[in-house]
MARZA-724696 format. One record per residue (C-alpha): residue in three letters; x, y, z. Coordinates in pm, 1 decimal, decimal comma. Layout:
N
<drenvo><residu>Ala</residu><x>X</x><y>Y</y><z>Z</z></drenvo>
...
***
This chain:
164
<drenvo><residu>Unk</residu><x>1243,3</x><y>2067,1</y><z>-4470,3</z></drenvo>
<drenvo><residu>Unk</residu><x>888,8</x><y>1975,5</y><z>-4303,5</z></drenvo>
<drenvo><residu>Unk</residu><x>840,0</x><y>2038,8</y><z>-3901,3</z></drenvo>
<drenvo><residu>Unk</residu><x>797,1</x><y>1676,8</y><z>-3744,4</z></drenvo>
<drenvo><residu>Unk</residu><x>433,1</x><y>1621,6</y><z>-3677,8</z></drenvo>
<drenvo><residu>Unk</residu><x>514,8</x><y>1557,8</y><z>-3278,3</z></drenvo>
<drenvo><residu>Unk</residu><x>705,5</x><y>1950,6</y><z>-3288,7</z></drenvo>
<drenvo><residu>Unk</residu><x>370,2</x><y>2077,2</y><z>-3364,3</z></drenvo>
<drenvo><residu>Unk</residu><x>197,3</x><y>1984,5</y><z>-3021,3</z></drenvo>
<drenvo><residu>Unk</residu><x>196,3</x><y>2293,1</y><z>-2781,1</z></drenvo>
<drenvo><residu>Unk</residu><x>426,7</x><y>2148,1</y><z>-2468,7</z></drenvo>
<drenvo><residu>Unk</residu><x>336,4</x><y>2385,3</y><z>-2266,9</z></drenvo>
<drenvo><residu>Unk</residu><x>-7,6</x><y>2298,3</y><z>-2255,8</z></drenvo>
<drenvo><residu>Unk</residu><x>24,8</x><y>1950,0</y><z>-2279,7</z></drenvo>
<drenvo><residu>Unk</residu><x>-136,6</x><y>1739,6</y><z>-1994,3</z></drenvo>
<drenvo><residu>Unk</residu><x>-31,6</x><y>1335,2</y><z>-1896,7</z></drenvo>
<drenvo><residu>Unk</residu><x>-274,6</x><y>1112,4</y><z>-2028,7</z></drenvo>
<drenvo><residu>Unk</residu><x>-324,1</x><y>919,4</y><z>-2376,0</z></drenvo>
<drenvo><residu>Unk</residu><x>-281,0</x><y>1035,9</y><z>-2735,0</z></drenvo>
<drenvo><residu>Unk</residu><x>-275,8</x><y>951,5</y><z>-3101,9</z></drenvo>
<drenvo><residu>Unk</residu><x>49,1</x><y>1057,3</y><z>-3229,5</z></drenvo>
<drenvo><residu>Unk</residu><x>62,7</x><y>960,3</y><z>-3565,2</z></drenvo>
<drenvo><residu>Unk</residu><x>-139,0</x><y>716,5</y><z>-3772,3</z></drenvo>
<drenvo><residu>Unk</residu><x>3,8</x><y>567,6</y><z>-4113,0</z></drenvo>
<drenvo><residu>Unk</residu><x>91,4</x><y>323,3</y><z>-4262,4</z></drenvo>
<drenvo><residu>Unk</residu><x>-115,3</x><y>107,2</y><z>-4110,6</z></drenvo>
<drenvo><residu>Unk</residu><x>10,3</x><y>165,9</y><z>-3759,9</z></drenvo>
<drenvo><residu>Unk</residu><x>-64,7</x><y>364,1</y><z>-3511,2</z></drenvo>
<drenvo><residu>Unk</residu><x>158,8</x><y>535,6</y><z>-3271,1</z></drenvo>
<drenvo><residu>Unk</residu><x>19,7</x><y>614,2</y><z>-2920,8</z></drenvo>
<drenvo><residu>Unk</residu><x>157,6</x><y>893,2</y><z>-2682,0</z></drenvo>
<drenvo><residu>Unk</residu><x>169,1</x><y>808,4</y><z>-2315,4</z></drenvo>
<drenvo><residu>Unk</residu><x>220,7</x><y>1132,9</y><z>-2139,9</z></drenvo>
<drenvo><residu>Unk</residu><x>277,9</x><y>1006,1</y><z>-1750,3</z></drenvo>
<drenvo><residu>Unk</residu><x>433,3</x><y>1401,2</y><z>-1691,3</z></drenvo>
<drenvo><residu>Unk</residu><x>295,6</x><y>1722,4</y><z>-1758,0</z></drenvo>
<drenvo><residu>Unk</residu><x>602,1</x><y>1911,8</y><z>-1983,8</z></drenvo>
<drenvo><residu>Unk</residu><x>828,3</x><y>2166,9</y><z>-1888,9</z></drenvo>
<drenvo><residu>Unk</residu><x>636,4</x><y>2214,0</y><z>-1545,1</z></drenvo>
<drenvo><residu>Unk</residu><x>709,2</x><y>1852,9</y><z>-1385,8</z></drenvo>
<drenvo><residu>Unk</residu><x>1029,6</x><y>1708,3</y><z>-1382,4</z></drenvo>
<drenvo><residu>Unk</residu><x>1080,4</x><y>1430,2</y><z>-1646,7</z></drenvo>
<drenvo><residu>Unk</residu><x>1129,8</x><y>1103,1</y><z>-1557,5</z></drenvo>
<drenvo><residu>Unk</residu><x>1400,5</x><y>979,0</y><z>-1406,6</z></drenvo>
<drenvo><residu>Unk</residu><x>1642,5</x><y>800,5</y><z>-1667,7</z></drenvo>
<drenvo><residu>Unk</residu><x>1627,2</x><y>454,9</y><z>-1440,2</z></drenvo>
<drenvo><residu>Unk</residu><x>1264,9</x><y>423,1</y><z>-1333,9</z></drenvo>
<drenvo><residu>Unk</residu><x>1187,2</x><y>513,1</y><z>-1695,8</z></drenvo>
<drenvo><residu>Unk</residu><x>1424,1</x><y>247,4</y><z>-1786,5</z></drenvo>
<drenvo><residu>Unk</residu><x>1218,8</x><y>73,5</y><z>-1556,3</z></drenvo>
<drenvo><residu>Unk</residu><x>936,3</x><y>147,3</y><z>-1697,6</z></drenvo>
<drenvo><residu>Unk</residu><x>1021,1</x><y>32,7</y><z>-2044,0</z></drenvo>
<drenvo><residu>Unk</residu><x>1136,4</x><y>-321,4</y><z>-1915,7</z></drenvo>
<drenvo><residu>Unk</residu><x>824,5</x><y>-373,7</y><z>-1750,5</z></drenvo>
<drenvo><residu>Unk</residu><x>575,8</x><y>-191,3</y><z>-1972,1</z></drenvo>
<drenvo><residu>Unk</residu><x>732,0</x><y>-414,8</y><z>-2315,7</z></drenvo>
<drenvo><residu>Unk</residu><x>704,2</x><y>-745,5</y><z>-2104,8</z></drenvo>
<drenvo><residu>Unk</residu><x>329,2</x><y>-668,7</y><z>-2012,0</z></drenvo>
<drenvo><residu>Unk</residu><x>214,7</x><y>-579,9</y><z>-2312,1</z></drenvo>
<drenvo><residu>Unk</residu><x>433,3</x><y>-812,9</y><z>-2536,7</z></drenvo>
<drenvo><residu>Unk</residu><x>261,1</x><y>-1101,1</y><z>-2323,9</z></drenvo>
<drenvo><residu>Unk</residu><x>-119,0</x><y>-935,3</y><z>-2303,2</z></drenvo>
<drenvo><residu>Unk</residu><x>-441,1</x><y>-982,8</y><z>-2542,7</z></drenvo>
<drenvo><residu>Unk</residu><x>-291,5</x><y>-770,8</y><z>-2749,2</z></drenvo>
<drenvo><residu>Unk</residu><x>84,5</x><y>-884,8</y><z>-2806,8</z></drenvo>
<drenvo><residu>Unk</residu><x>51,9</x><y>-984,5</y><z>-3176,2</z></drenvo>
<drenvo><residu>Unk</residu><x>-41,6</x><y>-570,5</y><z>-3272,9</z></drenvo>
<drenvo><residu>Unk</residu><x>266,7</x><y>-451,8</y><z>-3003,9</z></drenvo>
<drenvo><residu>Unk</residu><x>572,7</x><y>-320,8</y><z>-3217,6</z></drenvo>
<drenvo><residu>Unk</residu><x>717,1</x><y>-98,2</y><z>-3017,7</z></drenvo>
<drenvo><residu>Unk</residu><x>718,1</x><y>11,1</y><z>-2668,1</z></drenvo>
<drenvo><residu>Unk</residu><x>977,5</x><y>236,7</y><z>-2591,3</z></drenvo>
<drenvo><residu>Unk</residu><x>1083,5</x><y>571,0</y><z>-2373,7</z></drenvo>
<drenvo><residu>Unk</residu><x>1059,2</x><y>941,4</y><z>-2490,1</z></drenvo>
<drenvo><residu>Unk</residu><x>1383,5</x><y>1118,8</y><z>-2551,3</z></drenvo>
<drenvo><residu>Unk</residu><x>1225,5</x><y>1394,1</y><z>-2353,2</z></drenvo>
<drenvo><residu>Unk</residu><x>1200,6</x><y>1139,9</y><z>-2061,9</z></drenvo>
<drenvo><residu>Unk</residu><x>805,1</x><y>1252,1</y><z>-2034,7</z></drenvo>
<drenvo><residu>Unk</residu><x>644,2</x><y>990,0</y><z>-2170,9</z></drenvo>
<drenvo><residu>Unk</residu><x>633,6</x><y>657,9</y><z>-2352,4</z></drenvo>
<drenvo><residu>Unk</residu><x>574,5</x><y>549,1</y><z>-2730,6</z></drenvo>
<drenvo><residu>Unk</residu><x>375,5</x><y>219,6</y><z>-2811,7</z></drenvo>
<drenvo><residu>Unk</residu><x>328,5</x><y>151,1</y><z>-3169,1</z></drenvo>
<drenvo><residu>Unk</residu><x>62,7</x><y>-99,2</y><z>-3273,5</z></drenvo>
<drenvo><residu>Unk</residu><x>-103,4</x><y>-247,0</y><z>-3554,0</z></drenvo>
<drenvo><residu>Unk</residu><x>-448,6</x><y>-274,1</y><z>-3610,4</z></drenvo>
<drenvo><residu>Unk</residu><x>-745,7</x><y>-102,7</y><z>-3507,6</z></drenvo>
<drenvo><residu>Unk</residu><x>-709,9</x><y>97,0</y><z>-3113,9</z></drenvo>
<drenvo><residu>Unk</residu><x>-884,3</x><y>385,9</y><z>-3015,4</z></drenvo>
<drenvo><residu>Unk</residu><x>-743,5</x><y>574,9</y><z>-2742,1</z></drenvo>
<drenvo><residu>Unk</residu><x>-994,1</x><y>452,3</y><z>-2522,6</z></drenvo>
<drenvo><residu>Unk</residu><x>-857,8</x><y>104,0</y><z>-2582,3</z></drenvo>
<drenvo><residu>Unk</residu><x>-539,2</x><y>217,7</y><z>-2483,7</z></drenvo>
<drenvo><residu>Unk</residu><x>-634,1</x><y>385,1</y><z>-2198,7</z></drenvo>
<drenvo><residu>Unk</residu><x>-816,4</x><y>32,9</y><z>-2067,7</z></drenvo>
<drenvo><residu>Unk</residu><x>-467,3</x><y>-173,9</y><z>-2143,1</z></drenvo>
<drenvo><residu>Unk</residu><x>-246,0</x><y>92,2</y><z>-2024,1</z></drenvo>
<drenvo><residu>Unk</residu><x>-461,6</x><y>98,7</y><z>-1677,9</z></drenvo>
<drenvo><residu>Unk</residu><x>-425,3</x><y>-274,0</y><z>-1672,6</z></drenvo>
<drenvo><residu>Unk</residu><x>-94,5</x><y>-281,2</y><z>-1762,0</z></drenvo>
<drenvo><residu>Unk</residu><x>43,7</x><y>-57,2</y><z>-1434,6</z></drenvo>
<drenvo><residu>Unk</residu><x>-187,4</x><y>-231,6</y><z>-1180,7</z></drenvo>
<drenvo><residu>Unk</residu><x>13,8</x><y>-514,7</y><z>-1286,9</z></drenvo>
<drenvo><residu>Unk</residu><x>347,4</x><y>-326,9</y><z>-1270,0</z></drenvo>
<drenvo><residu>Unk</residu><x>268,6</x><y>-234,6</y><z>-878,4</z></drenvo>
<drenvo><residu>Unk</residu><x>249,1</x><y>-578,5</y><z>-839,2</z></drenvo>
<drenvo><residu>Unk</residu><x>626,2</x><y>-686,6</y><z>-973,6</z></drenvo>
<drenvo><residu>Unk</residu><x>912,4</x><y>-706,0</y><z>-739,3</z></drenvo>
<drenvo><residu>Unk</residu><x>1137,3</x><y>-707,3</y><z>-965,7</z></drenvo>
<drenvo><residu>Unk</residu><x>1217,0</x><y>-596,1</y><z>-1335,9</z></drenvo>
<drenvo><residu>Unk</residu><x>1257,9</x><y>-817,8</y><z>-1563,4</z></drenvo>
<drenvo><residu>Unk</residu><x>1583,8</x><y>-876,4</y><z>-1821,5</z></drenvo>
<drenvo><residu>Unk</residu><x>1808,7</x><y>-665,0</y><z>-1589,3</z></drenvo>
<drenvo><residu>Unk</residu><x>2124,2</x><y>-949,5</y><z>-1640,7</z></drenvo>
<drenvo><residu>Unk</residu><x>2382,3</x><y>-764,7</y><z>-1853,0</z></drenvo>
<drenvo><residu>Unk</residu><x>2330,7</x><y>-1066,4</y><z>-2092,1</z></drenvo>
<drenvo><residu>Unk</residu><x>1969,5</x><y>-940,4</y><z>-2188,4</z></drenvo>
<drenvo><residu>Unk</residu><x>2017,5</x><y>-527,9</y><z>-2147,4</z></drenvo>
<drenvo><residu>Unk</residu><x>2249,1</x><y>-260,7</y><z>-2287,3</z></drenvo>
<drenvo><residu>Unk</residu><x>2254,2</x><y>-67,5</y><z>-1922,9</z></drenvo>
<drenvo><residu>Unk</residu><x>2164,4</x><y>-307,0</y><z>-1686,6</z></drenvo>
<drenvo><residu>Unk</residu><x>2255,8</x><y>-94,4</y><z>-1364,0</z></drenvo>
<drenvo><residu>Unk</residu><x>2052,2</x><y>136,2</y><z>-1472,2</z></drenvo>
<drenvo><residu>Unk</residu><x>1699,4</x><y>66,2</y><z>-1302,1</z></drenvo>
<drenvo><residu>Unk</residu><x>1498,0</x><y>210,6</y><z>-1020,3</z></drenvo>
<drenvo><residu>Unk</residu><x>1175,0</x><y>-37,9</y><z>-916,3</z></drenvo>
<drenvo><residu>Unk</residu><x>1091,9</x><y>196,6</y><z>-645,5</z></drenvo>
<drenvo><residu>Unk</residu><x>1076,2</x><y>510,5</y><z>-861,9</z></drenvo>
<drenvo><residu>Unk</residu><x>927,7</x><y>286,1</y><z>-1113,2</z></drenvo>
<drenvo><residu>Unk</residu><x>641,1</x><y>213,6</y><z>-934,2</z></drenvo>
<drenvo><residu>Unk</residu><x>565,6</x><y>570,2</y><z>-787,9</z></drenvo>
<drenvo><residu>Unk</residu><x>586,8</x><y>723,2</y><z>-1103,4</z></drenvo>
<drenvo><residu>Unk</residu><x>353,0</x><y>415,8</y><z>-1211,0</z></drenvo>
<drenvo><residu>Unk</residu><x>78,2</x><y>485,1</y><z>-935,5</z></drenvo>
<drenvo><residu>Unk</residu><x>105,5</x><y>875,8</y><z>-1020,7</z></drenvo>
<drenvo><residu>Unk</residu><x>14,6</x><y>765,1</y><z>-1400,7</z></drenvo>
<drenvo><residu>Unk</residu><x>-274,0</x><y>529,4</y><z>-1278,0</z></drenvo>
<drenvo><residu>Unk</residu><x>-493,2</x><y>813,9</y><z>-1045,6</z></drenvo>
<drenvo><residu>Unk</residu><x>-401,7</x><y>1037,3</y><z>-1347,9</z></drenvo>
<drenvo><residu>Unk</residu><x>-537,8</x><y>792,6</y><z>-1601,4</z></drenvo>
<drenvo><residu>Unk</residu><x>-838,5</x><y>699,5</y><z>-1384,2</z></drenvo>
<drenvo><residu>Unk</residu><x>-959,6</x><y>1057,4</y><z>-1243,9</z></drenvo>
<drenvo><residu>Unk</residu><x>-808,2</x><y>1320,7</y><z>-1493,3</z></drenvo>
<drenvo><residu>Unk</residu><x>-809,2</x><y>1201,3</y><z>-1833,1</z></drenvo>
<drenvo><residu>Unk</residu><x>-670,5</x><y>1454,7</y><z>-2133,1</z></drenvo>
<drenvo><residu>Unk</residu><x>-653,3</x><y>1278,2</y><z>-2508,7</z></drenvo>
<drenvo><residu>Unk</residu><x>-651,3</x><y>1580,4</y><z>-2708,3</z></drenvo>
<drenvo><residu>Unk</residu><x>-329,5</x><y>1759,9</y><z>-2824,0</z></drenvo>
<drenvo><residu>Unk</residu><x>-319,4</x><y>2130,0</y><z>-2829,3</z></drenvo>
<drenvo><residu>Unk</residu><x>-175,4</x><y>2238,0</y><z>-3135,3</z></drenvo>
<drenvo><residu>Unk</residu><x>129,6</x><y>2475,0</y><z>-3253,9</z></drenvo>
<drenvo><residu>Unk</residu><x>180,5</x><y>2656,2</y><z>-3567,3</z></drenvo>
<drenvo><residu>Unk</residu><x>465,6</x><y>2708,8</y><z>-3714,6</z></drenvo>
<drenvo><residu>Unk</residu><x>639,3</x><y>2936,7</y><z>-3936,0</z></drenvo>
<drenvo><residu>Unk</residu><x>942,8</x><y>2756,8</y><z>-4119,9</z></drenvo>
<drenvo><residu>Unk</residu><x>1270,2</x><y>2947,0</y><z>-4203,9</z></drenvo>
<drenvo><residu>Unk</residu><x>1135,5</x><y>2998,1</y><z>-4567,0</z></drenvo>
<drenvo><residu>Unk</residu><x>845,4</x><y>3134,2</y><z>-4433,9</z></drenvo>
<drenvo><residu>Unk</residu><x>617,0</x><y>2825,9</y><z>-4515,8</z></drenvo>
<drenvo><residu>Unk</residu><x>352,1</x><y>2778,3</y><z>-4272,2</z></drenvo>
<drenvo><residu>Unk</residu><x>311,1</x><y>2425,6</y><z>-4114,0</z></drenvo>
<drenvo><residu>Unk</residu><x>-19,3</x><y>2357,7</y><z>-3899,0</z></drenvo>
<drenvo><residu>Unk</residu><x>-118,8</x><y>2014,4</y><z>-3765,8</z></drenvo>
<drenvo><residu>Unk</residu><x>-481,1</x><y>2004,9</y><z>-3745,8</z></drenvo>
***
């Protein structure tokens, strides 16, 4: 069996900012890194929760809404996954992602948070949401990392798989 592409990025080394994590079939599926992995702690399950409510409603209503097919949390809790159509650079990204949480430090509240309209409605932190969102921002603005550092791995059958 193949090693997942995103199992082959060295998490240890890995900084927050924007990446390319896969690009195929005609989408492209961007890594938002807001913590550094394994030596910050991950998100918080409700300000990420949070995060996805607001995030989704930003960009599902921005310049860009008809390329937007997913927006969506990390399992890892470190980071978010937008998948778009069409043609975005990571600079692009990084310019709609910057504009995306000024406008989150604006909301007072989250949006869709009924339990008509969300699986785990209790589950949100606006506070949280929006210091883990201004953390993001100076990171975004003043340290920027979009280049993975990669891993290579040796499969059970002694296969080698590299990502380059």
């Amino acid at each position: 069996m193949e090693v997942i592409q995103s199992f082959t990025i060295d998490h240890t080394q890995l900084q927050p900012g924007i990446y390319v994590s896969r690009e195929d079939k005609g989408f492209t599926t961007f890594d938002l890194r807001i913590t550094e992995p394994n030596h910050e702690p991950a998100v918080a399950p409700a300000a990420m929760h949070s995060m996805e409510h607001l995030m989704a409603t930003w960009f599902r209503n921005s310049e860009v809404k008809d390329d937007v097919v997913y927006v969506g949390p990390m399992g890892c809790l470190t980071g978010m996954y937008i998948v778009m159509t069409g043609n975005y650079s990571v600079e692009d990204m990084r310019r709609l992602t910057i504009e995306c949480l000024r406008w989150i430090l604006t909301q007072k509240v989250v949006p869709a948070t009924e339990p008509q309209a969300c699986g785990n409605y209790l589950l949100h932190d606006l506070p949280m949401c929006h210091w883990e969102s201004k953390r993001y921002l100076d990171r975004l603005e003043h340290d920027f990392h979009c280049e993975y550092t990669k891993l290579q791995i040796t499969l059970d059958d002694g296969k080698v798989f590299a990502d380059a």
